[in-house]
PQR file with spaces between the fields and no chain letter, atoms N, CA, C, O and H, PARSE charges and radii, in Angstrom:
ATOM       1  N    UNK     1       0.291  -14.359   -2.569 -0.4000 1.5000
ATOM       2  CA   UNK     1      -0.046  -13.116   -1.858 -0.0000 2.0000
ATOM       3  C    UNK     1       0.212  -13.274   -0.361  0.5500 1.7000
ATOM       4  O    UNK     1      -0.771  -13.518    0.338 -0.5500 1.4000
ATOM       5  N    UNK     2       1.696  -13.138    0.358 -0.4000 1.5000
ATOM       6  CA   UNK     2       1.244  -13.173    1.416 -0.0000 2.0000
ATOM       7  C    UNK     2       1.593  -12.077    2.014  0.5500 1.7000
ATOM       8  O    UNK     2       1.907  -12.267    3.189 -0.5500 1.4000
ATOM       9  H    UNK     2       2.495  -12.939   -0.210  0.4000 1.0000
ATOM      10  N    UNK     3       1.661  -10.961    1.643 -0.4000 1.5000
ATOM      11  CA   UNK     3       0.877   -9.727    2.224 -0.0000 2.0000
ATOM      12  C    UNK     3      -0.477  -10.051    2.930  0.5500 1.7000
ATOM      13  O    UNK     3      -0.648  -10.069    4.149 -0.5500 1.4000
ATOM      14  H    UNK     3       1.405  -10.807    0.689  0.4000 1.0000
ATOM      15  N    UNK     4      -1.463  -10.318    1.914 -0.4000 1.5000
ATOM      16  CA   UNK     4      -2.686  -10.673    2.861 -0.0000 2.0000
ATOM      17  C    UNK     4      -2.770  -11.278    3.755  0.5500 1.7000
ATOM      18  O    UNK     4      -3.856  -11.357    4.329 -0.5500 1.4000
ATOM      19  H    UNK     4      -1.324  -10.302    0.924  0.4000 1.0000
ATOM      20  N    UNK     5      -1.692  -11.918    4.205 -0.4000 1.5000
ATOM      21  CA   UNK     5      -1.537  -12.953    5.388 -0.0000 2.0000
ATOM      22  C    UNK     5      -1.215  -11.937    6.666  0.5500 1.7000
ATOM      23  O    UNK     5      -1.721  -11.895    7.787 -0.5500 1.4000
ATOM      24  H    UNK     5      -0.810  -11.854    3.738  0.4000 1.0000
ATOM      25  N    UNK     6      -0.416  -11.324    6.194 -0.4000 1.5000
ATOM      26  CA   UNK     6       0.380  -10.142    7.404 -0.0000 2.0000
ATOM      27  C    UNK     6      -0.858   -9.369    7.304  0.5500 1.7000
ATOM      28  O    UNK     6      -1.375   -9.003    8.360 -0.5500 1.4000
ATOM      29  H    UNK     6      -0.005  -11.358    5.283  0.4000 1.0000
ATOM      30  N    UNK     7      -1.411   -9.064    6.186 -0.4000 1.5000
ATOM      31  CA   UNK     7      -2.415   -7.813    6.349 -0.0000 2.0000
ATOM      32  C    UNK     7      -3.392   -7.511    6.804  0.5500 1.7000
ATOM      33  O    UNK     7      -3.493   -6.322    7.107 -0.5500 1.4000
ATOM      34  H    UNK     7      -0.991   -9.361    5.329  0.4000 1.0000
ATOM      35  N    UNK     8      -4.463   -8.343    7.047 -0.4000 1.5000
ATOM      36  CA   UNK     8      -5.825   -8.782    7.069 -0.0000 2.0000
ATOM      37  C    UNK     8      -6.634   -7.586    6.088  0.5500 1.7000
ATOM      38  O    UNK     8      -7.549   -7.727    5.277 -0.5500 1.4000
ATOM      39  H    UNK     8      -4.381   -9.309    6.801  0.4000 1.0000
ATOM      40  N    UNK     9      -5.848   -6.304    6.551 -0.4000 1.5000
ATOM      41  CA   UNK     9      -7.398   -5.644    6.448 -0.0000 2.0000
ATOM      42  C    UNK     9      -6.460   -4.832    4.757  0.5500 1.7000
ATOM      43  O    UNK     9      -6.665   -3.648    4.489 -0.5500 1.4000
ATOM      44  H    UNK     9      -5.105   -6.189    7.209  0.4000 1.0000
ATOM      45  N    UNK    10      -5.751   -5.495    4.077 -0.4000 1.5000
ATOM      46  CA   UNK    10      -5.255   -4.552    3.425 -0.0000 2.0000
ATOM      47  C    UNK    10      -6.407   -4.792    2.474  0.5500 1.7000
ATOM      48  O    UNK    10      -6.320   -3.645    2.035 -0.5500 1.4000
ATOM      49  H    UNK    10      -5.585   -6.457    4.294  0.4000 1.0000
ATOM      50  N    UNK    11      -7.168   -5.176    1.949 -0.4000 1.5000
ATOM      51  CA   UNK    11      -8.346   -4.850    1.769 -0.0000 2.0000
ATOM      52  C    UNK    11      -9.082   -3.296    2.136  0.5500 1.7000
ATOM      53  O    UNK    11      -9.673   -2.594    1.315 -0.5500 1.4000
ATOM      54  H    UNK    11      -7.238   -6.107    2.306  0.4000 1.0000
ATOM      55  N    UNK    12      -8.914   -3.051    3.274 -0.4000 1.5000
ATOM      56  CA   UNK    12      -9.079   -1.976    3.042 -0.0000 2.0000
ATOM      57  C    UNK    12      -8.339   -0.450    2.838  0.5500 1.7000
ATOM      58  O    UNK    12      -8.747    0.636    2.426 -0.5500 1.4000
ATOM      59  H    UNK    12      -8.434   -3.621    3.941  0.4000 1.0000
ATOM      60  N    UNK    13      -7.211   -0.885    3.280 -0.4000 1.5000
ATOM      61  CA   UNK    13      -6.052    0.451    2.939 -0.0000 2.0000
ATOM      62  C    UNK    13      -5.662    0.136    1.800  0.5500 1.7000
ATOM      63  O    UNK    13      -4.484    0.346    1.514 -0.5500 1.4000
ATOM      64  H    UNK    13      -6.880   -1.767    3.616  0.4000 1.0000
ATOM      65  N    UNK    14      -6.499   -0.418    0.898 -0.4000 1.5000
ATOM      66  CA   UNK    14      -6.280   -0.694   -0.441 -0.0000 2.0000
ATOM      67  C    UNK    14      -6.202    0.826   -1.431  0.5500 1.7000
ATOM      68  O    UNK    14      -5.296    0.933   -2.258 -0.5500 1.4000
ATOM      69  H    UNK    14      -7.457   -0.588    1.130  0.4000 1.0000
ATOM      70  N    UNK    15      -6.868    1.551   -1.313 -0.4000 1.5000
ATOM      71  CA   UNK    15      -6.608    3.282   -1.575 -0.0000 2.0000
ATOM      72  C    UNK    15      -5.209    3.771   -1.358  0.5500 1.7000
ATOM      73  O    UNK    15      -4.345    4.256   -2.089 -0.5500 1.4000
ATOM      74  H    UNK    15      -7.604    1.463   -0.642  0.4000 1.0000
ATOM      75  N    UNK    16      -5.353    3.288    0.660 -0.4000 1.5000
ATOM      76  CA   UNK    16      -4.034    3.820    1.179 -0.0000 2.0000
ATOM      77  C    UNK    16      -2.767    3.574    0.822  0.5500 1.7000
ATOM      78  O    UNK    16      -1.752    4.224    1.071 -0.5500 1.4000
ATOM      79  H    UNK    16      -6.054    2.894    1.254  0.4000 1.0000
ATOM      80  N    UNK    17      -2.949    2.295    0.041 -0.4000 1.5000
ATOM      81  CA   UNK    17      -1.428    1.639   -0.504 -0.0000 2.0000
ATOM      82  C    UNK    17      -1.324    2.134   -1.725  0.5500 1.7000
ATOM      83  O    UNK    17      -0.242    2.270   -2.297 -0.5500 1.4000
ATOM      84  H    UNK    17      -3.774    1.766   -0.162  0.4000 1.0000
ATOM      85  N    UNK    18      -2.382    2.425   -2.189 -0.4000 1.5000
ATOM      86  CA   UNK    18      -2.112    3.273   -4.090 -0.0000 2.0000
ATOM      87  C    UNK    18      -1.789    4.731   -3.361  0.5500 1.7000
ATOM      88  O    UNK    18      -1.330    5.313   -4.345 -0.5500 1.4000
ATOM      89  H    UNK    18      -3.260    2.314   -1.724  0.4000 1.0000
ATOM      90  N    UNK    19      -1.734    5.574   -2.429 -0.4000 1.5000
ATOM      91  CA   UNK    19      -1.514    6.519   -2.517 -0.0000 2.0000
ATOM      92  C    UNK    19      -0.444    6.416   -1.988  0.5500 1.7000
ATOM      93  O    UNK    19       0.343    7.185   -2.540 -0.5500 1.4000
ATOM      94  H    UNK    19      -2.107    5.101   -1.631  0.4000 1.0000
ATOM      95  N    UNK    20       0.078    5.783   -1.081 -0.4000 1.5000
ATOM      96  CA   UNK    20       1.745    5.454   -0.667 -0.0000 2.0000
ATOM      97  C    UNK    20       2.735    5.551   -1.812  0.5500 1.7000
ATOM      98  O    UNK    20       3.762    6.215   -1.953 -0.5500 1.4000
ATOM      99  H    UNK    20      -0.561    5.159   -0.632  0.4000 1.0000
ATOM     100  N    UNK    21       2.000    4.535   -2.712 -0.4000 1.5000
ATOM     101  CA   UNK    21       2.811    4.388   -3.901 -0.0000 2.0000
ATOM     102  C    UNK    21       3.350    5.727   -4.459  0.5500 1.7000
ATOM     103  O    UNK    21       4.508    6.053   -4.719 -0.5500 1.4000
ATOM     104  H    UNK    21       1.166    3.996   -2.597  0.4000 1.0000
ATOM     105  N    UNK    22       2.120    6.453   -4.577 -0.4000 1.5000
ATOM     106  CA   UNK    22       2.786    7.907   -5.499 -0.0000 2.0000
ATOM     107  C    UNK    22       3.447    8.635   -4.315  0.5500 1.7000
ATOM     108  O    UNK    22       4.429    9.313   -4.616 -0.5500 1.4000
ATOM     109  H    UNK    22       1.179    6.188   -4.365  0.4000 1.0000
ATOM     110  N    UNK    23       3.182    8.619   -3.382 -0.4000 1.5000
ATOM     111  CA   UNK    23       3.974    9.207   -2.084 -0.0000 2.0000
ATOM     112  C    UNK    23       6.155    8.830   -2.208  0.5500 1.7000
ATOM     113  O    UNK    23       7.127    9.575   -2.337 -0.5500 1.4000
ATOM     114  H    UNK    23       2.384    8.069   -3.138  0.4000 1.0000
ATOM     115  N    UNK    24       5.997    7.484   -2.089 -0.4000 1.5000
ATOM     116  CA   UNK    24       7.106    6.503   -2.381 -0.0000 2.0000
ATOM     117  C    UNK    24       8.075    7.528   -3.834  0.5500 1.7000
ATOM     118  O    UNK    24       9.188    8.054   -3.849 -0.5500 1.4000
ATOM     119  H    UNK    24       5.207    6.879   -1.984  0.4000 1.0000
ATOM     120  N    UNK    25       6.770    7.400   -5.062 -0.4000 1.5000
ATOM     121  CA   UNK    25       7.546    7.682   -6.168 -0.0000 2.0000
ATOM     122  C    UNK    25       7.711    9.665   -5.866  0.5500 1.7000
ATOM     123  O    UNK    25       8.393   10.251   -6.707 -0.5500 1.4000
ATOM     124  H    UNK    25       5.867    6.973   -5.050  0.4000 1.0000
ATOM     125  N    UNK    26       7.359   10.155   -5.215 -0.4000 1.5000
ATOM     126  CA   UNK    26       7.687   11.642   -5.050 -0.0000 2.0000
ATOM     127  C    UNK    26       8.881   11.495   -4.414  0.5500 1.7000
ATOM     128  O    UNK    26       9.716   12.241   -4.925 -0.5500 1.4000
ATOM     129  H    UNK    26       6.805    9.680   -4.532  0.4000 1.0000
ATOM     130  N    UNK    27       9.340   10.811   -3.462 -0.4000 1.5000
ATOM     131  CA   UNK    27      10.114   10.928   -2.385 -0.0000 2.0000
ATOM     132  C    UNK    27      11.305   11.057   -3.199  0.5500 1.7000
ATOM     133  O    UNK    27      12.126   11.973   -3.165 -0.5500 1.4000
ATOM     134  H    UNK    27       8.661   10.205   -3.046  0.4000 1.0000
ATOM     135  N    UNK    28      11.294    9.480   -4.325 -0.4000 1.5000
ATOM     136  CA   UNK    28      12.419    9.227   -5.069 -0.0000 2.0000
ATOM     137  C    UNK    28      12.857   10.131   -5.987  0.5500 1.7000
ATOM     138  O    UNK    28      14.023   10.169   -6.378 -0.5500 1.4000
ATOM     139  H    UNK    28      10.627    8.736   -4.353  0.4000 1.0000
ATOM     140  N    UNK    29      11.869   10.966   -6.406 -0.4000 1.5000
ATOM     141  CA   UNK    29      11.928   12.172   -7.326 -0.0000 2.0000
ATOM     142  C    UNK    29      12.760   13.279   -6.640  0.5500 1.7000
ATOM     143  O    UNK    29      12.942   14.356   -7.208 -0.5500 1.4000
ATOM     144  H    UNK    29      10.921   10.935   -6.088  0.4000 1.0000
């Protein structure tokens, strides 16, 4: 995991990164 290294707090944009995701997959749509 070294995201968590770069990330510290992705812990908490942990939501924010699941909603990127479907953001990401609309875009591609």
């Amino acid at each position: 995991m070294e995201l968590l290294s770069e990330k510290p707090s992705f812990a908490e944009s942990a939501p924010s990164c699941h909603r990127l995701g479907q953001l990401q997959a609309s875009l591609r749509s």
